[in-house]
SEMI-776734 format. One record per atom (N, C-alpha, C, CB): z, y, x; residue in one letter. Coordinates in steps of 0.05 Angstrom, whole numbers, padded with zeros to 5 digits, always signed. Atoms other than C-alpha are relative to their C-alpha. Glycine has a CB too. Layout:
ZYXA/...
This chain:
-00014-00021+00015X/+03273-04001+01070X/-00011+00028+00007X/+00030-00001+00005X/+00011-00025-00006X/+03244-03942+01114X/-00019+00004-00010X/-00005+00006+00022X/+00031+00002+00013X/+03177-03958+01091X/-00005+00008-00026X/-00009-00027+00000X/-00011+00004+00038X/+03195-03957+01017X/+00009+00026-00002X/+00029-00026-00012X/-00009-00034+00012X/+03233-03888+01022X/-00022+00021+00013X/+00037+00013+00014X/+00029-00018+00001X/+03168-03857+01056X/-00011-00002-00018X/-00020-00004+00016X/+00021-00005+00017X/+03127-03878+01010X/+00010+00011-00030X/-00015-00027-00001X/-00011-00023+00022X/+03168-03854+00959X/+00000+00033-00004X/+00025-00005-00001X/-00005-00022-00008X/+03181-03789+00985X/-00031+00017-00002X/+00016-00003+00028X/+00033+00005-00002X/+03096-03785+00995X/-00007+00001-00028X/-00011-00031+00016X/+00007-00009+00029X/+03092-03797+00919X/+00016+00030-00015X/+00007-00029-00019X/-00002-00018+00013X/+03136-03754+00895X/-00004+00037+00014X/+00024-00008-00010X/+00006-00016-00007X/+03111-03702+00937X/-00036+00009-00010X/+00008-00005+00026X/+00030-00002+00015X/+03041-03701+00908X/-00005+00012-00031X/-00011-00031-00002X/-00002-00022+00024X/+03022-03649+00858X/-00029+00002-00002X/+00018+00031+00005X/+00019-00013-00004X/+02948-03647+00864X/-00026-00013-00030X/-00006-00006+00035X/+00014-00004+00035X/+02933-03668+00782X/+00001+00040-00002X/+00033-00021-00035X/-00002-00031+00008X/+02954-03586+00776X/-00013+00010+00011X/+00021+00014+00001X/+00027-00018-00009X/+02902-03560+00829X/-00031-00007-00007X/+00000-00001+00031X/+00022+00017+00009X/+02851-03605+00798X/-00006+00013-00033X/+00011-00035+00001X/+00005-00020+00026X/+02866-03573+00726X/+00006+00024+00001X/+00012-00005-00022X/-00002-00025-00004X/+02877-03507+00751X/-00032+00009+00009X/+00024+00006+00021X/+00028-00010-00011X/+02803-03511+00782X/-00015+00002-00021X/-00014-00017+00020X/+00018+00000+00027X/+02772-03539+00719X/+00005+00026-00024X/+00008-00029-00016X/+00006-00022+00021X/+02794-03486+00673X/-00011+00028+00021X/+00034+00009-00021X/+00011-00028-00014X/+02777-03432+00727X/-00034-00006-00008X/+00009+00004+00042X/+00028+00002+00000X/+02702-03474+00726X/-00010+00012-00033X/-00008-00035+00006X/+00007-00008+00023X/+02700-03467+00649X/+00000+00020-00012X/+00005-00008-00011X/+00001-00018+00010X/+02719-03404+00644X/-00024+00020+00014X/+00024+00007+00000X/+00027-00020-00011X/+02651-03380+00683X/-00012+00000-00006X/-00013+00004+00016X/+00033-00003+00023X/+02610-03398+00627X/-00019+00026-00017X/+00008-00014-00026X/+00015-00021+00016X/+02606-03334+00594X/-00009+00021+00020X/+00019+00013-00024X/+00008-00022-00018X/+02599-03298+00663X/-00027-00015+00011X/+00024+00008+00025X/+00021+00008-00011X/+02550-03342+00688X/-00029-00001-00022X/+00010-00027+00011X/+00018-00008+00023X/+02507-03334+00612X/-00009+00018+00004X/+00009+00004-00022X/+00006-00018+00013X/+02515-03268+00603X/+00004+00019+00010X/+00007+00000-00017X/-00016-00021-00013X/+02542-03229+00668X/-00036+00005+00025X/+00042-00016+00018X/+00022-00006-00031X/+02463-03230+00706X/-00006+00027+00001X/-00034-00017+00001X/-00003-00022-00006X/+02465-03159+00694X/-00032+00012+00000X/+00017+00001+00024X/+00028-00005+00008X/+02407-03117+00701X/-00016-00003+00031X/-00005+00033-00017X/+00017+00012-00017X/+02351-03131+00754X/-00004+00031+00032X/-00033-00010-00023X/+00000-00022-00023X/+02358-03085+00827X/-00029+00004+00010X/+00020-00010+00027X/+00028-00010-00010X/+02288-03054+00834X/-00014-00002+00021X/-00001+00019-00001X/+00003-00007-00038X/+02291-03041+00909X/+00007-00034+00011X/+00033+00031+00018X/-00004+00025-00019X/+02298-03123+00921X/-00013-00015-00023X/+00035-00010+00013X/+00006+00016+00018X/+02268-03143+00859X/-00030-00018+00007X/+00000+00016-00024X/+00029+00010-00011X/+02195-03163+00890X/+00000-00025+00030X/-00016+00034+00012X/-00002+00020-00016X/+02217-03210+00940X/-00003-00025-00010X/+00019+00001+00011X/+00009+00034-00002X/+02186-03278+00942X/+00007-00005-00032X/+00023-00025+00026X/+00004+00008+00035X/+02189-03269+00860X/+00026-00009-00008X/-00022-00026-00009X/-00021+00010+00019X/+02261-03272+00844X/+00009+00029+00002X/+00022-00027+00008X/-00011-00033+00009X/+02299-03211+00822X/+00032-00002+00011X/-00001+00007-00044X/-00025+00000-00013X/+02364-03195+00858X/+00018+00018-00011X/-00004+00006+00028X/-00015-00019+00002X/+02421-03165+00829X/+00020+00011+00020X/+00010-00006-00016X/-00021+00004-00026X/+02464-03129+00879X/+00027+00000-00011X/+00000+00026+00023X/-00035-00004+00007X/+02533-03123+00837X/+00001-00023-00025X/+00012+00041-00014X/-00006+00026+00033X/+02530-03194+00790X/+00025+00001-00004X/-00007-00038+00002X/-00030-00001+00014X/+02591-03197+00749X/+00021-00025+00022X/-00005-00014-00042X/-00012+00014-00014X/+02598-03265+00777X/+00017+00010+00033X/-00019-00018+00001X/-00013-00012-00032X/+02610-03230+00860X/+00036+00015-00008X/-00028+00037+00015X/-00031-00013-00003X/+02676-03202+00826X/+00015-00028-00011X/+00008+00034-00024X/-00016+00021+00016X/+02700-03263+00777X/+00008-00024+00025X/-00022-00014-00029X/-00010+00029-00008X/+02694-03325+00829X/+00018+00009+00024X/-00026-00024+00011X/-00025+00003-00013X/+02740-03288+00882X/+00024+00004-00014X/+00000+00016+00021X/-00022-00011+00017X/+02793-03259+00838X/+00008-00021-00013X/-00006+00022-00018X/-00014+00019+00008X/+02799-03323+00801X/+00002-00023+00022X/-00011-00008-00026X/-00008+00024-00022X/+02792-03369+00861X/+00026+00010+00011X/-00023-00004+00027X/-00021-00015-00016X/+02850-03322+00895X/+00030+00001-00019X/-00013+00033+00006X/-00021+00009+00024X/+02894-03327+00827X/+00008-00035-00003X/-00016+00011-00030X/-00015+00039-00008X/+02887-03412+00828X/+00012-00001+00010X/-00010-00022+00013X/-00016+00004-00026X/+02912-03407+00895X/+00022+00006+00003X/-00008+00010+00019X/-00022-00018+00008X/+02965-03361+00879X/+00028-00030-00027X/-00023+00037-00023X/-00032+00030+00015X/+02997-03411+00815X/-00001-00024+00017X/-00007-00020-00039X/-00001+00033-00016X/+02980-03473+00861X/+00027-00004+00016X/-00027-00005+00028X/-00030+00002-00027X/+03032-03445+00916X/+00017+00009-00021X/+00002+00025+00034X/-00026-00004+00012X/+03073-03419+00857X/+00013-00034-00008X/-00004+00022-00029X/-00008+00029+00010X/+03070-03495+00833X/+00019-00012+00015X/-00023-00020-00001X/-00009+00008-00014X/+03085-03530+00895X/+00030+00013+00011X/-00019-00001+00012X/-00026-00016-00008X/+03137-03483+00913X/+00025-00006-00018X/-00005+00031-00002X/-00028+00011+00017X/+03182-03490+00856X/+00001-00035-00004X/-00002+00014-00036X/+00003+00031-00002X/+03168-03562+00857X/+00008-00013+00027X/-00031-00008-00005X/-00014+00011-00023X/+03191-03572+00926X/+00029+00012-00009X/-00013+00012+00032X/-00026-00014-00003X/+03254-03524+00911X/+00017-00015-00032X/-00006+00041+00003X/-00012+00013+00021X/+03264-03572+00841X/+00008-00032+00018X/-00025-00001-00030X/+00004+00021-00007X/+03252-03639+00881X/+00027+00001+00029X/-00034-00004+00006X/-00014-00009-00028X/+03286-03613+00950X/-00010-00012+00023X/+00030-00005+00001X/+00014+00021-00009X/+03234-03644+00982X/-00022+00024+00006X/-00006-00028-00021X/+00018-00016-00012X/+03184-03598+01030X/-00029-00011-00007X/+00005+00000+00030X/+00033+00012+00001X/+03099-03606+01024X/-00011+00013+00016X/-00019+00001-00024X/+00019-00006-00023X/+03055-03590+01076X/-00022+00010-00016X/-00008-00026+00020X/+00018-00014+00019X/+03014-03551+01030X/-00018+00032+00011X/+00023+00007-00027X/+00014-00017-00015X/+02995-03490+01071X/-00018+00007+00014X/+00007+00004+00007X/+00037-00002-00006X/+02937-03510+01108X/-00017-00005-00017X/-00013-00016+00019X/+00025-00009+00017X/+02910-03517+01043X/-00010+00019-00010X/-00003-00008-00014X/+00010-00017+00010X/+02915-03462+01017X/-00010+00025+00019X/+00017+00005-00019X/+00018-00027-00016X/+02897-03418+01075X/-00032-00013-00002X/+00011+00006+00042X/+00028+00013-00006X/+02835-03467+01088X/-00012+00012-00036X/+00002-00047+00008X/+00015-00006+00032X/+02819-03450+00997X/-00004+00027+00007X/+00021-00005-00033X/+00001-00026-00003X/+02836-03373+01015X/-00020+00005+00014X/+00020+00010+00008X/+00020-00012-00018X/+02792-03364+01069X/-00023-00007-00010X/+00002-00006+00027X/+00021+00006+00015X/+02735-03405+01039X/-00008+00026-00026X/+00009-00031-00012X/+00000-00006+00031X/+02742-03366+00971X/-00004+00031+00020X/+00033-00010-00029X/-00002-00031-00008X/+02739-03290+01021X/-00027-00005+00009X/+00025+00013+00024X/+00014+00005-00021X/+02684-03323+01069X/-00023-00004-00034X/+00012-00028+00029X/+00023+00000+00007X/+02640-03343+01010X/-00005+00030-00018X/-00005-00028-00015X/-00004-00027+00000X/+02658-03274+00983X/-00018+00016+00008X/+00019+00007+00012X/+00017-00022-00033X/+02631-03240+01043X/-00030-00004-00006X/+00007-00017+00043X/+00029+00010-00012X/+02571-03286+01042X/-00011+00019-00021X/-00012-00038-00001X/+00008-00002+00018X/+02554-03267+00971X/-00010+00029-00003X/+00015-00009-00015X/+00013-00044-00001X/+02555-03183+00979X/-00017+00006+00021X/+00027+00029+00010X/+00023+00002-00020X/+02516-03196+01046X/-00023-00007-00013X/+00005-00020+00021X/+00029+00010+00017X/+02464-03232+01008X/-00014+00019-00020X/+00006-00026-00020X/-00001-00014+00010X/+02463-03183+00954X/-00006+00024+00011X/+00014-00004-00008X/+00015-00021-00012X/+02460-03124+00996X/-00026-00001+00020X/+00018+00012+00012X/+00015+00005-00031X/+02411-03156+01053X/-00007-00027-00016X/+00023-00003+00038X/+00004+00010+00013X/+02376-03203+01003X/-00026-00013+00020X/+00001+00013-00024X/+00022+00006-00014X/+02315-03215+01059X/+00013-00015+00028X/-00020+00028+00005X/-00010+00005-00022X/+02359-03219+01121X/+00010-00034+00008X/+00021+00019+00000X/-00012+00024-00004X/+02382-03287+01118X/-00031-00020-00013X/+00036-00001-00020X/+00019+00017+00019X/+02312-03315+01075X/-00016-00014+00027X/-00024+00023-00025X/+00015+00009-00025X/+02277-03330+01149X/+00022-00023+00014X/-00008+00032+00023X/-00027+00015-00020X/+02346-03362+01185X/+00008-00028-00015X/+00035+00023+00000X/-00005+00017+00017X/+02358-03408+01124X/-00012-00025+00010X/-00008+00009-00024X/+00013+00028-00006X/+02302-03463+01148X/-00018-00012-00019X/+00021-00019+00004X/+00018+00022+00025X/+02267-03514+01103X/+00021-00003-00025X/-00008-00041+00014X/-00011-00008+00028X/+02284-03507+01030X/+00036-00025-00005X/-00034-00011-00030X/-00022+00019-00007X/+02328-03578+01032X/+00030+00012+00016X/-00014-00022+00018X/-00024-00023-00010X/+02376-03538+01086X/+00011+00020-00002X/+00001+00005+00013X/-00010-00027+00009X/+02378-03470+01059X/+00012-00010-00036X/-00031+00028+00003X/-00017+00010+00025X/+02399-03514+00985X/+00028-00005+00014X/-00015-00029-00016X/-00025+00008-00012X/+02454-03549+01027X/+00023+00018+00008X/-00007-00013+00021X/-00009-00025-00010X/+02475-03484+01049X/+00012+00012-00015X/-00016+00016+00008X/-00006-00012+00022X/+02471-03451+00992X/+00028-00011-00022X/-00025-00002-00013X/-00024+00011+00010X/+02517-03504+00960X/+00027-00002+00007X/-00003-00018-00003X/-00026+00005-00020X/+02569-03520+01005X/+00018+00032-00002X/-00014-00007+00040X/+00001-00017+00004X/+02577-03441+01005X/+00001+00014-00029X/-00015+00001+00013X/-00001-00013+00024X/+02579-03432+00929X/+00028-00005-00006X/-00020-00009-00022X/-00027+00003+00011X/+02650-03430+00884X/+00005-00035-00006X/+00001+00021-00030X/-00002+00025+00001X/+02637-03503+00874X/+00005-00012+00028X/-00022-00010-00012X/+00000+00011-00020X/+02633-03518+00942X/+00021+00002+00014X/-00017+00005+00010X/-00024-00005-00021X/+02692-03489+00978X/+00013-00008-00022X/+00008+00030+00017X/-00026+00013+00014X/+02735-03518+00919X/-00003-00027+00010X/+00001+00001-00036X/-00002+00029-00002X/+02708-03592+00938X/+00017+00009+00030X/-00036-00022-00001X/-00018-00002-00034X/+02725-03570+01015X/+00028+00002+00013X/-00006+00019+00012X/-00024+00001-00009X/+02790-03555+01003X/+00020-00020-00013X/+00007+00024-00002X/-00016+00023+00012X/+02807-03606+00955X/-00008-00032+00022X/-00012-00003-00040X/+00000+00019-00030X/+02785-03664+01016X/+00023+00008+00021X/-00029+00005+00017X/-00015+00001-00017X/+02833-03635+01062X/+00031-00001-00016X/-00008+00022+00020X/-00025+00009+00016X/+02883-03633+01002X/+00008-00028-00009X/+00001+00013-00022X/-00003+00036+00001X/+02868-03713+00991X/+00015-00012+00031X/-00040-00017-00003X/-00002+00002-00030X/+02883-03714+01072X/+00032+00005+00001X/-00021+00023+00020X/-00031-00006-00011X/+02950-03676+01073X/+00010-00016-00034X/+00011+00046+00009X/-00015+00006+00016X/+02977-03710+01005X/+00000-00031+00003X/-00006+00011-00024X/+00000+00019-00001X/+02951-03778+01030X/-00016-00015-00027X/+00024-00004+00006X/-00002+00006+00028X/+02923-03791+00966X/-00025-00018-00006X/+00002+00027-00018X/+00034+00016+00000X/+02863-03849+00958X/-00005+00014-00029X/-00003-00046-00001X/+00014-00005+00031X/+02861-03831+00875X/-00019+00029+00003X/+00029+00007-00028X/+00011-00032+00006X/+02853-03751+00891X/-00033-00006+00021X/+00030+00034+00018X/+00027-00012-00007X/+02793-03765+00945X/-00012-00019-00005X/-00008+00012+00026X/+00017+00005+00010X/+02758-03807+00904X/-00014+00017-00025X/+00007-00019-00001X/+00009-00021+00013X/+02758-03750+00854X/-00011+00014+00007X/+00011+00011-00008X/+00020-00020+00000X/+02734-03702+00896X/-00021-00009+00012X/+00007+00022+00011X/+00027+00015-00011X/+02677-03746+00921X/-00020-00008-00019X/+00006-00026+00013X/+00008-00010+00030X/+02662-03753+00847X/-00007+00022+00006X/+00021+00001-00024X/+00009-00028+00006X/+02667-03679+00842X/-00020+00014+00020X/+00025+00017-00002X/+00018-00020-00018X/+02625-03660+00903X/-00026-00022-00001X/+00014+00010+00038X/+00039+00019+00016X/+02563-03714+00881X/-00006+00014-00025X/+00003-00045-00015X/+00017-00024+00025X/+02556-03675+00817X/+00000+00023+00006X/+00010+00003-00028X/+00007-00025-00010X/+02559-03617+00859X/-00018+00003+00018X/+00018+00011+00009X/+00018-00005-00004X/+02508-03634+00898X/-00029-00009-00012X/+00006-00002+00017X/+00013+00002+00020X/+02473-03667+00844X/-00010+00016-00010X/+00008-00009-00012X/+00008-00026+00020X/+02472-03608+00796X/-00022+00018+00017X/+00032+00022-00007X/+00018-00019-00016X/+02435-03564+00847X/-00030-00016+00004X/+00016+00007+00032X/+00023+00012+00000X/+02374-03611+00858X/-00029+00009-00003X/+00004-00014-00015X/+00026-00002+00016X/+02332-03589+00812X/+00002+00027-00010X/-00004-00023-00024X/-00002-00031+00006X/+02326-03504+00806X/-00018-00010-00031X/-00018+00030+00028X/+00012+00003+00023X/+02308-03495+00726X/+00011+00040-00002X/+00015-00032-00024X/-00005-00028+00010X/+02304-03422+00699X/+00007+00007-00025X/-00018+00014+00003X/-00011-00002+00034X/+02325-03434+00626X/+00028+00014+00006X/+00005-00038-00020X/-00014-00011-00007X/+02379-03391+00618X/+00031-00013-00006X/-00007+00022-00009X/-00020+00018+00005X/+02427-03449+00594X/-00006-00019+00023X/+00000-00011-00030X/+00002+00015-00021X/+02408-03490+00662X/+00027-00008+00015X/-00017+00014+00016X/-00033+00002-00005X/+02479-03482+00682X/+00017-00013-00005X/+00011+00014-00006X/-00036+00019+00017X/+02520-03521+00623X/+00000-00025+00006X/+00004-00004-00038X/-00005+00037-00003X/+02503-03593+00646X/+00016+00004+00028X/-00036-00026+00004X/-00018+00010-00035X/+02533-03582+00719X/+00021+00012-00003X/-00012+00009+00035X/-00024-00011+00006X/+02584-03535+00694X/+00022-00018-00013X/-00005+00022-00016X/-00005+00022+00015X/+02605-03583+00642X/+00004-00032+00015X/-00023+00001-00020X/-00001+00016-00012X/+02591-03646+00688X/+00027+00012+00027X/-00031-00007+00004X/-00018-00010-00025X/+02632-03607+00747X/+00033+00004-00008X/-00013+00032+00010X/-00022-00008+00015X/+02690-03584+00705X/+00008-00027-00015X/-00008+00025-00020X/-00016+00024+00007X/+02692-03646+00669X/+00015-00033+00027X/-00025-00011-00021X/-00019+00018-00023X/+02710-03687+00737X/+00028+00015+00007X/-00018-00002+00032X/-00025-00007-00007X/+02761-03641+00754X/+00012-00002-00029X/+00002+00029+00017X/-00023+00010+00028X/+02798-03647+00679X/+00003-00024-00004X/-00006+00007-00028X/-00010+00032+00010X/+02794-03721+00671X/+00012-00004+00035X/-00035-00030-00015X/-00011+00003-00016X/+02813-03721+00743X/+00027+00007+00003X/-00012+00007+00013X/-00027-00004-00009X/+02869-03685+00739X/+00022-00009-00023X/+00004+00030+00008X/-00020+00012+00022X/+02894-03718+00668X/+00015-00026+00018X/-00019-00012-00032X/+00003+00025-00009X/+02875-03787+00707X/+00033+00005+00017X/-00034-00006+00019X/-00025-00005-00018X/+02924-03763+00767X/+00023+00005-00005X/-00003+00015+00015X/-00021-00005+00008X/+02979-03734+00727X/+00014-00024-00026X/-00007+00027-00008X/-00012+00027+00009X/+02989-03803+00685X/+00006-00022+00022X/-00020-00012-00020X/-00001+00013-00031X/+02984-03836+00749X/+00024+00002+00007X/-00017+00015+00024X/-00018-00009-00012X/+03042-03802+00778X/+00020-00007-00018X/-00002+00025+00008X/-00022+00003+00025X/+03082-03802+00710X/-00002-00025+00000X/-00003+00012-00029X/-00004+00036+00010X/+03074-03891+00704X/+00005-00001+00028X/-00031-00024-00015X/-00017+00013-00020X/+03096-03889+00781X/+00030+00008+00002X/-00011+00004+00025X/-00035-00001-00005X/+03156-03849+00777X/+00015-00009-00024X/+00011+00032+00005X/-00019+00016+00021X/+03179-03887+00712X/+00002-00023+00012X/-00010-00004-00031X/+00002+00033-00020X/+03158-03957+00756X/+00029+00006+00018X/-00036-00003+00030X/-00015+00005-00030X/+03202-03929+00813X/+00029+00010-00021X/-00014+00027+00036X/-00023-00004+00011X/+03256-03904+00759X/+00015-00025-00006X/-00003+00016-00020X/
């Protein structure tokens, strides 16, 4: 009987279809910044090793401000959803662990930008400075914090999603292309794990709590 009202208590504490479609529309909505926001080309860094550096890309403002807004309805979610249920979640080390990620790759990004050379020597062999680079992008600290959110919700469905979602995240990166549509297959592939993920998870939940009704 104890066993049975944990695991109950464990399901209906799990909310993490809504941080899953709260990420995907944040991913899809960076299409037109990631098109059309490269801005114009910073002169004084533009000659390095042949890529052109912007120091103020549109993107350096969009992925904290909307990563920092997810985070924001996530704990509004959970919150009224514990105070509807009456039922607490251990939800707070995720979202500090998403917050700090989402400031820290922040940081990285205006460092890079202003000090576009400084880090090009420290990086290593191309393979490790990609790995880097990824783990470290808006894709990446969303898989990192959605793993420790599969961890505190208990959840096998959610971290097989984000194990899905962080193989086409490190998939997508693979292969640098310069077409200026290079973007929509991993955007599209990335965004589409987290929306069928989080439909997947939110029928999930709805055919157990009618089972357990």
């Amino acid at each position: 009987m104890t066993g049975a009202l944990v695991h109950r208590v464990r399901r209906e504490q799990r909310g993490a279809w809504f941080p899953l479609l709260v990420f995907a529309a944040v991913r899809f909505a960076a299409a037109p910044i990631v098109r059309y926001g490269q801005g114009p080309c910073d002169t004084a860094h533009g000659g390095l090793g042949g890529i052109c550096v912007n120091s103020l890309p549109p993107a350096m403002w969009y992925w904290p401000v909307a990563l920092l807004l997810a985070y924001l309805a996530i704990s509004w979610f959970y919150l009224r959803r514990s105070a509807k249920l009456g039922l607490g979640t251990r939800i707070q080390p995720y979202l500090v662990l998403g917050i700090a990620l989402a400031l820290l790759m922040a940081a990285d990004e205006a460092w890079t930008a202003a000090h576009p050379g400084f880090l090009a020597e420290l990086h290593g062999p191309a393979p490790f400075s990609l790995l880097a680079d990824t783990v470290m992008s808006p894709a990446g600290t969303i898989g990192l914090a959605l793993l420790l959110l599969a961890r505190i919700e208990r959840s096998w469905p959610l971290l097989a999603v984000t194990c899905g979602y962080l193989l086409a995240m490190l998939n997508s990166g693979v292969r640098p292309d310069p077409s200026p549509l290079a973007f929509l297959p991993s955007l599209l592939l990335q965004g589409g794990v987290l929306l069928l993920g989080g439909v997947a998870l939110a029928l999930l939940h709805r055919a157990q709590g009618r089972s357990a009704g």
